[in-house]
C-alpha positions in Angstrom: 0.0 0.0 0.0 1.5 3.5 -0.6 2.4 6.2 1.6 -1.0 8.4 0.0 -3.3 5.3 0.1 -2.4 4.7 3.6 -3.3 8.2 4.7 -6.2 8.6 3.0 -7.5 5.3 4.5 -6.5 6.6 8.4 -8.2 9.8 7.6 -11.3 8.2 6.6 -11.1 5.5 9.5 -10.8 7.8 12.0 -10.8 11.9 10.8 -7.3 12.2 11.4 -4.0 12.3 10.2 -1.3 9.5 10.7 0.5 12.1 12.9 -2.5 13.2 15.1 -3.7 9.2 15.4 -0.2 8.3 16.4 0.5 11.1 19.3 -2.7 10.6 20.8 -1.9 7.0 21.3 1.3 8.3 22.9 -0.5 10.8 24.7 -2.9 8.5 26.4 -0.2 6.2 26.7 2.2 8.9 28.7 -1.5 9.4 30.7 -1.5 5.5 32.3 2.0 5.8 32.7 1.9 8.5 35.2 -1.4 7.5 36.7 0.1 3.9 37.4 3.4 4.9 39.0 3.9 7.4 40.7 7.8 6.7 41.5 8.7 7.5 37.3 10.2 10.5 36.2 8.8 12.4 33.5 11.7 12.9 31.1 11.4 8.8 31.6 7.6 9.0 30.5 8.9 11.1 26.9 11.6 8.8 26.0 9.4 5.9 26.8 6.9 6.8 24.4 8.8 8.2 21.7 9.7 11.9 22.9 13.0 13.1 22.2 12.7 16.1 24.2 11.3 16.3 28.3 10.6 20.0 27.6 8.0 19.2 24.0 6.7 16.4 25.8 5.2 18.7 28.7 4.0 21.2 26.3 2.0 18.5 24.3 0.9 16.8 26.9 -0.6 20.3 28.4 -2.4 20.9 25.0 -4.0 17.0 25.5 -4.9 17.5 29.0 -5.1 21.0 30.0 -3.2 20.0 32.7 0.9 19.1 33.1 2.2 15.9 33.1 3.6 16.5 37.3 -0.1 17.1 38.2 -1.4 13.7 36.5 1.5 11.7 38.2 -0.1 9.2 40.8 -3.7 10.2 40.2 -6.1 7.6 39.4 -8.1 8.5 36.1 
């Protein structure tokens, strides 16, 4: 299947793009993380689900959740 095929068929699944679909797996992902353990770091969390930086991570994370990833850590969802 090529690149354009796949994309149009994610868009029509699910009204997003690739890119969208795929960060708010990580997003939700990043969200049971830190509800789960509350001993983890955060920089952990963002390398753990594909971040490269602590500092983009937190400001994504923000836009998901409206709140930042320290104030989710331990909380049960």
């Amino acid at each position: 299947m090529s690149h354009s095929n796949f994309y149009r068929k994610v868009k029509s699944l699910t009204g997003q793009s690739g890119k969208e679909l795929l960060n708010e797996m990580r997003m939700s992902r990043a969200k049971q993380i830190l509800t789960e353990n509350k001993d983890i770091r955060i920089d952990e969390v963002a390398y753990m689900i594909g971040f490269t930086s602590p500092k983009y991570f937190g400001k994504s994370f923000k836009e998901a959740f409206g709140v930042a990833p320290s104030e989710m850590k331990g909380k049960k969802a």
